[in-house]
TORKOL-4160 file (C-alpha; in steps of 0.2 Angstrom, whole numbers, padded with zeros to 4 digits, m for minus):
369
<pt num="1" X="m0021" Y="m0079" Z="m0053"/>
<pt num="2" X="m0037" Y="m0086" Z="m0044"/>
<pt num="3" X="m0041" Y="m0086" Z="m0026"/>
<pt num="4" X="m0037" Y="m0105" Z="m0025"/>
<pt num="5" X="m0020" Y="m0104" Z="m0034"/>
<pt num="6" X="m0012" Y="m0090" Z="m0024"/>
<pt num="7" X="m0015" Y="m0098" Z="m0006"/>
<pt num="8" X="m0002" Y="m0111" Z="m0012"/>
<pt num="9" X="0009" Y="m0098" Z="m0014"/>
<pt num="10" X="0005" Y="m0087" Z="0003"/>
<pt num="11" X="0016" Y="m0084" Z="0016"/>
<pt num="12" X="0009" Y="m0093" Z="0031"/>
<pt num="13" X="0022" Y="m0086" Z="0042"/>
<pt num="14" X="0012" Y="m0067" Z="0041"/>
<pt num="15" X="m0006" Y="m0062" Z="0042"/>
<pt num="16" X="m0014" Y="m0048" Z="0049"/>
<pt num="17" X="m0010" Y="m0029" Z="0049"/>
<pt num="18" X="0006" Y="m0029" Z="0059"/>
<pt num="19" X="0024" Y="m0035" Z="0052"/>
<pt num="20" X="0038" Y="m0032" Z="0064"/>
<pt num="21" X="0056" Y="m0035" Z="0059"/>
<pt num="22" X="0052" Y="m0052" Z="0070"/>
<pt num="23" X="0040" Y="m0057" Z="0058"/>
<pt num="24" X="0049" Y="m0052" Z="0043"/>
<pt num="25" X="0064" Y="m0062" Z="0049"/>
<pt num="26" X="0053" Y="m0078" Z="0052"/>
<pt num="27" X="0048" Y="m0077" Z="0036"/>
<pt num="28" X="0064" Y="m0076" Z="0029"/>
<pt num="29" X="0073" Y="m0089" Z="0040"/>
<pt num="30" X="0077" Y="m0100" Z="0028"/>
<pt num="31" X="0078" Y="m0092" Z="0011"/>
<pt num="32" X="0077" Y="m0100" Z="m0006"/>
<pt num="33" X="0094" Y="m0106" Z="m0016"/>
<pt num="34" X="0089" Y="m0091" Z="m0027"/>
<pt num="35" X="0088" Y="m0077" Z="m0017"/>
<pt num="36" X="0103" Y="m0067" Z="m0009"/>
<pt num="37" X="0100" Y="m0059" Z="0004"/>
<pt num="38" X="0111" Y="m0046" Z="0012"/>
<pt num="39" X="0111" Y="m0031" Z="0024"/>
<pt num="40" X="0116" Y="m0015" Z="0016"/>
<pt num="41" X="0113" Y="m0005" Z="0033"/>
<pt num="42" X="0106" Y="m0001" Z="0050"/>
<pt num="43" X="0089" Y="0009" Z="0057"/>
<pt num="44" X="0092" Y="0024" Z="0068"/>
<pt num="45" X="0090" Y="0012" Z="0080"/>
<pt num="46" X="0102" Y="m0001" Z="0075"/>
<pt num="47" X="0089" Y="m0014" Z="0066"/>
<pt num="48" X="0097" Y="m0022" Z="0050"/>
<pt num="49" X="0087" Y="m0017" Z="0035"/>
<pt num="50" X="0086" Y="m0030" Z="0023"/>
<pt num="51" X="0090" Y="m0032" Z="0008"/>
<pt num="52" X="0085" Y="m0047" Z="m0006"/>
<pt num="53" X="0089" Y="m0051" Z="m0023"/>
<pt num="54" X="0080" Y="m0065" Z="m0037"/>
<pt num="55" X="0085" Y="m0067" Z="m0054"/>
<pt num="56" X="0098" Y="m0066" Z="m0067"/>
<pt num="57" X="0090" Y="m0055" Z="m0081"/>
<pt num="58" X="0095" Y="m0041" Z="m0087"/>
<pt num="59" X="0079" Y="m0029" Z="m0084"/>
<pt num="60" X="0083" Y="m0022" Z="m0067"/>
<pt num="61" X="0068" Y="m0019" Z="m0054"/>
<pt num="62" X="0072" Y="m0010" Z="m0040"/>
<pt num="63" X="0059" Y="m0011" Z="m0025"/>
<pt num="64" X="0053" Y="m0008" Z="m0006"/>
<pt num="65" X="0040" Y="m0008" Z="0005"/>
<pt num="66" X="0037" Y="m0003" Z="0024"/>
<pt num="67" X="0045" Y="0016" Z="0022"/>
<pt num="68" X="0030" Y="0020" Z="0034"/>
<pt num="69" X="0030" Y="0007" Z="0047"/>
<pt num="70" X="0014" Y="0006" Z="0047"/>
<pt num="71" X="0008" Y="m0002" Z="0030"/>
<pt num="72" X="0011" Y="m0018" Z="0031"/>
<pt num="73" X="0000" Y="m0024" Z="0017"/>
<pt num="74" X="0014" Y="m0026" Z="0001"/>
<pt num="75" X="0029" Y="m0031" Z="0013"/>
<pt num="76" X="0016" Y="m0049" Z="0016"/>
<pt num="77" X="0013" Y="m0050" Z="m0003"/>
<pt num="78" X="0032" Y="m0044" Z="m0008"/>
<pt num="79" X="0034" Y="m0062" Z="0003"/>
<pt num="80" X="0020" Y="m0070" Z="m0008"/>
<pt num="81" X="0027" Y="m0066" Z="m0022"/>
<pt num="82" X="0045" Y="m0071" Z="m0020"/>
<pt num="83" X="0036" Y="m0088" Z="m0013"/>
<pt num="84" X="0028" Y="m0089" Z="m0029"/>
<pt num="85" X="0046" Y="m0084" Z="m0042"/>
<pt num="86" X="0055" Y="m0098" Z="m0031"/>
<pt num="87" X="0043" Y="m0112" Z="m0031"/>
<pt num="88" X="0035" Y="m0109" Z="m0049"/>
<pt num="89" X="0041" Y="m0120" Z="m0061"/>
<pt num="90" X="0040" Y="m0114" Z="m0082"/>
<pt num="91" X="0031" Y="m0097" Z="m0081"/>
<pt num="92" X="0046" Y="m0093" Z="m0066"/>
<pt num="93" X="0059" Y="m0099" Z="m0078"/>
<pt num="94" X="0056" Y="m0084" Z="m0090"/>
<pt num="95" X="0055" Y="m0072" Z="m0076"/>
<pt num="96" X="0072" Y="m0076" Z="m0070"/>
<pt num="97" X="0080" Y="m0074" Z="m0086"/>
<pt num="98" X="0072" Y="m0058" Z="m0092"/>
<pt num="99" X="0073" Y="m0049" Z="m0073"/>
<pt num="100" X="0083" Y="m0043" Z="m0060"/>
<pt num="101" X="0074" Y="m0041" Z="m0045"/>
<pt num="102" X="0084" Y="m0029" Z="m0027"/>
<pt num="103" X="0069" Y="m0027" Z="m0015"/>
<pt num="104" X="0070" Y="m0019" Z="0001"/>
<pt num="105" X="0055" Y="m0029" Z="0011"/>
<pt num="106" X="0055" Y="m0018" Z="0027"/>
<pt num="107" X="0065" Y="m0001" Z="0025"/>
<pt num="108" X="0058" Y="0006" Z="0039"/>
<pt num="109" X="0061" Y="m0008" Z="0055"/>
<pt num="110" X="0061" Y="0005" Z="0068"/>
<pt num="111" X="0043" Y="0009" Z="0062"/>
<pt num="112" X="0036" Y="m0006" Z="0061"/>
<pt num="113" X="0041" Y="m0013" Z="0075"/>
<pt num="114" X="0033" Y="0001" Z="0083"/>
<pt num="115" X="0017" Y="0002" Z="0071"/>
<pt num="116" X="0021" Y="0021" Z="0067"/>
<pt num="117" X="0021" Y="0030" Z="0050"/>
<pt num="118" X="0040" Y="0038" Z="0055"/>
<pt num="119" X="0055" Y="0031" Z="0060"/>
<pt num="120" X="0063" Y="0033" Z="0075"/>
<pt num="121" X="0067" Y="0050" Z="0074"/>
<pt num="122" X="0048" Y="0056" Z="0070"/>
<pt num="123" X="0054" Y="0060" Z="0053"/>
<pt num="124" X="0042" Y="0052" Z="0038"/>
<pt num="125" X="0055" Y="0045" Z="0026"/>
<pt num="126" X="0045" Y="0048" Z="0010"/>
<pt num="127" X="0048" Y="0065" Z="0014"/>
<pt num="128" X="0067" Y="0062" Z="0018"/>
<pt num="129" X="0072" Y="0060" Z="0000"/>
<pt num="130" X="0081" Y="0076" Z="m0005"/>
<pt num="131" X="0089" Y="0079" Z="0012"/>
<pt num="132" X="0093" Y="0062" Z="0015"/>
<pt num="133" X="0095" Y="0065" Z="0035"/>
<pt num="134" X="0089" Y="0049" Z="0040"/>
<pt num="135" X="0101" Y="0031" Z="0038"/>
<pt num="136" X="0087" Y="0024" Z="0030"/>
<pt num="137" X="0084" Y="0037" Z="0017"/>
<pt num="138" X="0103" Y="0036" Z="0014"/>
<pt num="139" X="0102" Y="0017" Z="0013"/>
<pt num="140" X="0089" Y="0017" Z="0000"/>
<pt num="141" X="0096" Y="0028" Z="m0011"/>
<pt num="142" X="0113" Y="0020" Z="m0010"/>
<pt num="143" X="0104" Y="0005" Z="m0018"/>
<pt num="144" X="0097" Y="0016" Z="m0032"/>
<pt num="145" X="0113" Y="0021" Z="m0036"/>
<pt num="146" X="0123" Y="0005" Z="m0036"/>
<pt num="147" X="0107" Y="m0005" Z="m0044"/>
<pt num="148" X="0104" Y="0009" Z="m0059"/>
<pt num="149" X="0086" Y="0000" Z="m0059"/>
<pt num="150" X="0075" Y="0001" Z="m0075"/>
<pt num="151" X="0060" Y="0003" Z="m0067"/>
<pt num="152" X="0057" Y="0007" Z="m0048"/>
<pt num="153" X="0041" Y="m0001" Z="m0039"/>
<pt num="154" X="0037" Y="0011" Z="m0021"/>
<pt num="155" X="0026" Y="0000" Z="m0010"/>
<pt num="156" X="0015" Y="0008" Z="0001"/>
<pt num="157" X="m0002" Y="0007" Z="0011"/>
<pt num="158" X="m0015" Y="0019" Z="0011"/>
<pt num="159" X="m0032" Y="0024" Z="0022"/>
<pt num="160" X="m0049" Y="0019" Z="0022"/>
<pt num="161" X="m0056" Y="0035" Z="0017"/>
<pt num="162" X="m0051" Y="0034" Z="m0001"/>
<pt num="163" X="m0063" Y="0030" Z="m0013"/>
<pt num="164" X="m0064" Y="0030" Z="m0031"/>
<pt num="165" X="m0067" Y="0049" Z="m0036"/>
<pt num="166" X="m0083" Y="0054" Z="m0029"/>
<pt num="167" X="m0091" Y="0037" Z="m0028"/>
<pt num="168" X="m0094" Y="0027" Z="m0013"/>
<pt num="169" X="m0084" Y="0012" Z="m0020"/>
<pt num="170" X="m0066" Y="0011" Z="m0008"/>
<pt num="171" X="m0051" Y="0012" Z="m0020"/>
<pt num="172" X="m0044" Y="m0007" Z="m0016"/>
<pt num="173" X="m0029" Y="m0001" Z="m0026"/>
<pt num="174" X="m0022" Y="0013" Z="m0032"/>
<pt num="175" X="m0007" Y="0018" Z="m0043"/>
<pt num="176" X="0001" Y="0033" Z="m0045"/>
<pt num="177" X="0017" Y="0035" Z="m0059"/>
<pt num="178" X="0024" Y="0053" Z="m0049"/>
<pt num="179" X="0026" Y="0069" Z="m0058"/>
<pt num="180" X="0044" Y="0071" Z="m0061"/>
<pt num="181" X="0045" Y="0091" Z="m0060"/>
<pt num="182" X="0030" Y="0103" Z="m0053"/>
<pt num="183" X="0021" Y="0107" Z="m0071"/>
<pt num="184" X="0018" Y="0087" Z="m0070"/>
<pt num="185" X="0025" Y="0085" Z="m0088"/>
<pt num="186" X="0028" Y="0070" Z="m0097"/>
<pt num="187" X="0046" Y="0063" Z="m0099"/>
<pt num="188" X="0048" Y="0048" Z="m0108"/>
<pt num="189" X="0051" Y="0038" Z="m0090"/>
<pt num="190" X="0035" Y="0045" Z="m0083"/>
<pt num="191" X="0025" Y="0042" Z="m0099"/>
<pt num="192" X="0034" Y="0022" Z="m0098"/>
<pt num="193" X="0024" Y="0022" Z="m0080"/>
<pt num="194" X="0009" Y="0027" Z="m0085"/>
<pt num="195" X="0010" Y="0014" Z="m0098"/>
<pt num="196" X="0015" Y="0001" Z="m0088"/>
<pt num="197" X="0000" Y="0003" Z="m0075"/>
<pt num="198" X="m0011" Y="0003" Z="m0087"/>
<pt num="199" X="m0008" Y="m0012" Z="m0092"/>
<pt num="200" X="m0006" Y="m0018" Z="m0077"/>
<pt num="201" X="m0023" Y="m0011" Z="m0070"/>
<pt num="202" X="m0031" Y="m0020" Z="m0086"/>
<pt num="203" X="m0025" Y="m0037" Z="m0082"/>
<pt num="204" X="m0032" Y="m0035" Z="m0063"/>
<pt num="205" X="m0050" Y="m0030" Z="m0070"/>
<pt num="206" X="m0055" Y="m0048" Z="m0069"/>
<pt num="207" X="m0052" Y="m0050" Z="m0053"/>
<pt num="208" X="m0054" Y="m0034" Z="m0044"/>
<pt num="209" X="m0067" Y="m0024" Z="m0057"/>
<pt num="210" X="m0070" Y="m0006" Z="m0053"/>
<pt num="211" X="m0059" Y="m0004" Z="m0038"/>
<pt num="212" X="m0045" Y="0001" Z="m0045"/>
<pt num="213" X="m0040" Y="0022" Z="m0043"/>
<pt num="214" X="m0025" Y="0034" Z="m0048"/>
<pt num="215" X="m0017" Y="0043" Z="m0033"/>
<pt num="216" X="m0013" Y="0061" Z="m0035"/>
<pt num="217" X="0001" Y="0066" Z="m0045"/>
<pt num="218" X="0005" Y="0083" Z="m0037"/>
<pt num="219" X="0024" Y="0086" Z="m0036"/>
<pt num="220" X="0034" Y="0085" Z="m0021"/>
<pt num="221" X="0054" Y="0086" Z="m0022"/>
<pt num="222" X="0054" Y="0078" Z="m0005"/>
<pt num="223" X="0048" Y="0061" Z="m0007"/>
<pt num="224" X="0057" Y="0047" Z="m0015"/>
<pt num="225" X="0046" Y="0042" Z="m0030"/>
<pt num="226" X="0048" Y="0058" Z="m0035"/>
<pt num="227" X="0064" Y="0061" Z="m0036"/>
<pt num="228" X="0065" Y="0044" Z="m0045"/>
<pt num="229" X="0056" Y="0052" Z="m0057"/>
<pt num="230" X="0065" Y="0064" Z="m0058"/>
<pt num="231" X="0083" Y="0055" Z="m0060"/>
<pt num="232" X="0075" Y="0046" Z="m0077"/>
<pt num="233" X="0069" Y="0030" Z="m0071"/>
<pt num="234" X="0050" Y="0025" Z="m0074"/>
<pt num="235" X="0043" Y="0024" Z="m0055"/>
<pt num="236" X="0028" Y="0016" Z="m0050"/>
<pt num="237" X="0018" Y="0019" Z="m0032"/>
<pt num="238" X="0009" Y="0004" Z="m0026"/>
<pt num="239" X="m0005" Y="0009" Z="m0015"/>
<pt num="240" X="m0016" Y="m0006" Z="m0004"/>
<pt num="241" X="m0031" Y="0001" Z="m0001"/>
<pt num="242" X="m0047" Y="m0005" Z="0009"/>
<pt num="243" X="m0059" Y="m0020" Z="0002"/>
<pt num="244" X="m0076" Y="m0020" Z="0010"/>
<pt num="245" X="m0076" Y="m0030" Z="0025"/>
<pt num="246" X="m0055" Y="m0034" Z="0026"/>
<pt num="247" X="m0047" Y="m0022" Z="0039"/>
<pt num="248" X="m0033" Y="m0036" Z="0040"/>
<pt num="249" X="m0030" Y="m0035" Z="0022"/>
<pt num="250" X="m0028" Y="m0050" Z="0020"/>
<pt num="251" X="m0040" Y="m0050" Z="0002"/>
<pt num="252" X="m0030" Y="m0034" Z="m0003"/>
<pt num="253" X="m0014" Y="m0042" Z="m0001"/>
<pt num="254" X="m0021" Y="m0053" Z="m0015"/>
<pt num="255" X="m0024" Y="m0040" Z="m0025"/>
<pt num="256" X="m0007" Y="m0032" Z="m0023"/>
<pt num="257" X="0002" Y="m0049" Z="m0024"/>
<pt num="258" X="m0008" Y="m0050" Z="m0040"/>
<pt num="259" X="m0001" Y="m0031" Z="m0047"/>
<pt num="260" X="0016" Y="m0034" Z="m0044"/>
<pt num="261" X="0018" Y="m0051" Z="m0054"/>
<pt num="262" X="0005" Y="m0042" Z="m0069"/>
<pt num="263" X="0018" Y="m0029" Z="m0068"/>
<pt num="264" X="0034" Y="m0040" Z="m0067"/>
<pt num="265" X="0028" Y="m0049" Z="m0082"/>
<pt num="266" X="0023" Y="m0036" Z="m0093"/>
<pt num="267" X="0041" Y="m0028" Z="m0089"/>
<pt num="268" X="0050" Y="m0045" Z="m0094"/>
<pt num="269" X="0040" Y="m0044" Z="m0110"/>
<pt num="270" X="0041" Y="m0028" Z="m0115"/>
<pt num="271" X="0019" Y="m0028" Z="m0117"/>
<pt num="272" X="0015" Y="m0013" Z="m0111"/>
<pt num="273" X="0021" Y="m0001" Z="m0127"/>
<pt num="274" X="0004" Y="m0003" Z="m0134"/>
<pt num="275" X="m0003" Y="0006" Z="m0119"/>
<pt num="276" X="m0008" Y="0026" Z="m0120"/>
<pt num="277" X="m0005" Y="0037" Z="m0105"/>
<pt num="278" X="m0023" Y="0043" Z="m0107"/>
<pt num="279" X="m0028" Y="0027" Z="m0102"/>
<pt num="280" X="m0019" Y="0029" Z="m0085"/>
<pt num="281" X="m0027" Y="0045" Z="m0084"/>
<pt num="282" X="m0044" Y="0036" Z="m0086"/>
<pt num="283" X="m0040" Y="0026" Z="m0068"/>
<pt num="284" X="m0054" Y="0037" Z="m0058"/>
<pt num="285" X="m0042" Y="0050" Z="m0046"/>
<pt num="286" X="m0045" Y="0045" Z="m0028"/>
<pt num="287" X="m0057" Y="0056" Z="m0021"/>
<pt num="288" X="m0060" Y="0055" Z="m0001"/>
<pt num="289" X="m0077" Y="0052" Z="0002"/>
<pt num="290" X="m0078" Y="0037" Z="0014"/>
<pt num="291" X="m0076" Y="0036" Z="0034"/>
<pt num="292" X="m0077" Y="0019" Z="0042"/>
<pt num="293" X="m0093" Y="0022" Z="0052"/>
<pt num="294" X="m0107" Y="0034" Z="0045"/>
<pt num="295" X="m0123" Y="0035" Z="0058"/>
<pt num="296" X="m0140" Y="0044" Z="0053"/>
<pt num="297" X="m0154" Y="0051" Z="0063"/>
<pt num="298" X="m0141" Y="0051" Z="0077"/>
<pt num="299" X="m0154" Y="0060" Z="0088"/>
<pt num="300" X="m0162" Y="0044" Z="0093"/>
<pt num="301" X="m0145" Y="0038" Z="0099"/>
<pt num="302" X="m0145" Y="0053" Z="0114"/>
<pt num="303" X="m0152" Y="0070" Z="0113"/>
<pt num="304" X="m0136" Y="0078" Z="0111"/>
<pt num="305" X="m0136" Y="0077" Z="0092"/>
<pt num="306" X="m0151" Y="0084" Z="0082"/>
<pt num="307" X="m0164" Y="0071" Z="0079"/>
<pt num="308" X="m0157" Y="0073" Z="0060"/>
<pt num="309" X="m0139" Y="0072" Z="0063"/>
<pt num="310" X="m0126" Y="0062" Z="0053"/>
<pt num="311" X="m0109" Y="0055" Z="0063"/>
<pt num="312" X="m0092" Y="0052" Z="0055"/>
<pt num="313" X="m0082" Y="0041" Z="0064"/>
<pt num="314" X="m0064" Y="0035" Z="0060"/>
<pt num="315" X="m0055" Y="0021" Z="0068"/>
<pt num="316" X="m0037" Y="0025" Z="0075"/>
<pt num="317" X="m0026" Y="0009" Z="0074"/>
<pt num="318" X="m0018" Y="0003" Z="0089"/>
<pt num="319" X="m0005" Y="m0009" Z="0095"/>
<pt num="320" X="m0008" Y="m0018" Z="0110"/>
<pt num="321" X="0000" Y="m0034" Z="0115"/>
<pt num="322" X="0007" Y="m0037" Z="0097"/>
<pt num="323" X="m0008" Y="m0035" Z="0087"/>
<pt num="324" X="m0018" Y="m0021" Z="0079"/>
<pt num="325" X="m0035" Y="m0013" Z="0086"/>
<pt num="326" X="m0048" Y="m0003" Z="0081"/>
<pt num="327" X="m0054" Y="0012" Z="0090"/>
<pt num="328" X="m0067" Y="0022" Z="0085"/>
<pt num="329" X="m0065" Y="0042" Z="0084"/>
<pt num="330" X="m0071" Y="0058" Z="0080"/>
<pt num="331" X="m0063" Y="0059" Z="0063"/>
<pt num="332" X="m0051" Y="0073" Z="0058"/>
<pt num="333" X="m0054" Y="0089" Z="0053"/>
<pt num="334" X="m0060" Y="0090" Z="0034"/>
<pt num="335" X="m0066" Y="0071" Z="0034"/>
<pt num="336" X="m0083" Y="0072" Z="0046"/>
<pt num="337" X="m0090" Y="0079" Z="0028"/>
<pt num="338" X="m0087" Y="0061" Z="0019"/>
<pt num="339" X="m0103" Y="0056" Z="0009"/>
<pt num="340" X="m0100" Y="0038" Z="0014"/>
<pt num="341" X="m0096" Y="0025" Z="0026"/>
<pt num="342" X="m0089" Y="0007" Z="0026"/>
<pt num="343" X="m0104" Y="0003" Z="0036"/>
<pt num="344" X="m0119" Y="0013" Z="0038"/>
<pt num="345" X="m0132" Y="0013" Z="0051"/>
<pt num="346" X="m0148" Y="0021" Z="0053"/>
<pt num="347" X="m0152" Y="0027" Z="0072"/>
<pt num="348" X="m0169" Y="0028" Z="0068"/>
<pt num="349" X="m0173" Y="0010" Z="0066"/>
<pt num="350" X="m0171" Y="0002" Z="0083"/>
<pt num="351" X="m0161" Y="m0014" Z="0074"/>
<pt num="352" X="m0144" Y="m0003" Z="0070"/>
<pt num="353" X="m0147" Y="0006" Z="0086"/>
<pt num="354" X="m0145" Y="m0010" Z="0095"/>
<pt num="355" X="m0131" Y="m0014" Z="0084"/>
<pt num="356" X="m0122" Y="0002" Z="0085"/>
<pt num="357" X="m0122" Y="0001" Z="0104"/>
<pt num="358" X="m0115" Y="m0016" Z="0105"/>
<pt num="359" X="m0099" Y="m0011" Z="0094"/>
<pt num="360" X="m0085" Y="m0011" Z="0104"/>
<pt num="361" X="m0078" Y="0007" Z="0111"/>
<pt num="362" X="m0094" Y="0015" Z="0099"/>
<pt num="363" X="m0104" Y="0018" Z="0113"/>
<pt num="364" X="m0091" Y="0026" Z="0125"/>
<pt num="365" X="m0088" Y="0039" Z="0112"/>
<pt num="366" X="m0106" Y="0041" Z="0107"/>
<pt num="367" X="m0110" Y="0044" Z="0123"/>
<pt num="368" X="m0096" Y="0052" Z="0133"/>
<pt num="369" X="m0085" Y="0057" Z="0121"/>
């Protein structure tokens, strides 16, 4: 769907990179005819987790987003989509016949209220799923169970750093159909994953060309999609990724928005068999090779770098007063060798030294920290 199209479908309610359970209930306030929604439990800290369901068909589509609190990005195109299923004449009509959708938008409120990865307990919940200690991980699986989904969509955000293997092109999207025991073989479920974002990653190459990756596949017993895998259901990681420019993510959610109904209509129509696994394979594997900020020659910044020196700098996000900012940071361990930046400066030319000194908190940390 083009640029032009989408925005009549956008959630005007959300934008930005953080969604609170306010936001998400603003948004909701008054639902659609067609969507139920209900309130199949509680946060550690007593937030409802909601929970919707569109459609009548008989192909069941189990999905959630905002397990980390943190990634905001699917929950605002989950709401874009269900905009676009309720309002779309026609092309919705077939949809709703063929489909069953249960989505939990925010599954971590606790987090996301708070803007942090883990829920109120500090405990990450995609690494929650074989113990199930937490109300949410409980919550979650309880709607597996009493859903039996056909196919499983896990929704999820992921950093700036990826790119797409060793290039420095940013992995926009990235998919990831999760190994289902650790010798990463391929059951018939996992093999209908593979297929199914394959076709789904061909359909987005007119609008997102080459900035599309595979996440890693190793096993982990722990975390949800795997143990989705694991219980027979094809499962699917979304991952929203960085687009040049859109630390808002407001053009990736676009692209998400775009994945999800690819995805929803090839699973109505069953026109994904064609697709081979190797061609999921194909998708480049992210590799990490970018930083946000990568200076050289920082020696004509201060003479406490080598005249020849390269800086990696990561921003941290923080909430302040409701809303996300960027601070820059010495990046962690294992990433100040990334070959790449989302913006590059030279010290050496007097132009990008001006520039990097007026960028907010840069200087501080260029020079004191």
């Amino acid at each position: 769907m083009d640029l032009s199209h989408y925005e009549s479908f956008r959630s005007k309610s959300v934008s930005g990179r953080y969604l609170s359970p306010e936001h998400l209930s603003l948004a909701l306030q008054n639902p659609d005819r067609n969507i139920q929604m209900d309130q199949p439990g509680e946060s550690v800290n007593g937030l409802p987790v909601i929970r919707l369901r569109w459609g009548n068909g008989p192909v069941r589509v189990l999905m959630w987003s905002q397990m980390h609190g943190n990634e905001s990005t699917t929950t605002k195109a989950v709401l874009d989509l269900l905009n676009f299923l309720c309002q779309t004449a026609g092309q919705k009509d077939a949809l709703e016949e063929q489909l069953t959708l249960e989505i939990l938008p925010m599954l971590n409120p606790d987090g996301a209220r708070s803007y942090t990865r883990e829920n109120a307990s500090g405990v990450d919940l995609n690494r929650d799923a074989r113990v199930l200690s937490q109300p949410e991980s409980r919550i979650l699986r309880s709607c597996y169970e009493s859903f039996r989904p056909d196919y499983c969509f896990n929704l999820h955000d992921q950093r700036t750093i990826y790119s797409l293997g060793a290039s420095p092109i940013p992995a926009t999207l990235s998919f990831l159909a999760p190994s289902a025991d650790s010798s990463r073989s391929l059951p018939v479920n996992r093999i209908r994953a593979m297929q199914l974002i394959a076709a789904t990653a061909e359909d987005l190459g007119e609008i997102l060309p080459g900035g599309i990756g595979r996440y890693d596949d190793s096993f982990n017993e722990n975390c949800v999609g795997d143990q989705f895998q694991m219980a027979g259901t094809p499962t699917l990681l979304f991952e929203a990724g960085h687009f040049p420019g859109d630390y808002e993510r407001e053009h990736t959610r676009y692209f998400v928005f775009n994945a999800l109904l690819s995805a929803l209509k090839r699973v109505a129509s069953s026109s994904f068999d064609g697709f081979l696994p190797a061609q999921y394979q194909a998708l480049p594997e992210n590799g990490k090779q970018l930083v946000d900020i990568r200076i050289r020659n920082a020696g004509h910044l201060s003479d406490r770098y080598a005249p020849d020196q390269v800086l990696a700098i990561q921003y941290r996000e923080v909430l302040r007063e409701g809303r996300i900012h960027w601070v820059p940071e010495w990046p962690a361990e294992g990433l100040s060798e990334a070959r790449y930046g989302h913006r590059e400066w030279d010290a050496s030319r007097a132009s990008d030294r001006a520039e990097i000194l007026q960028e907010p908190g840069l200087k501080k940390l260029l020079t004191e920290g």
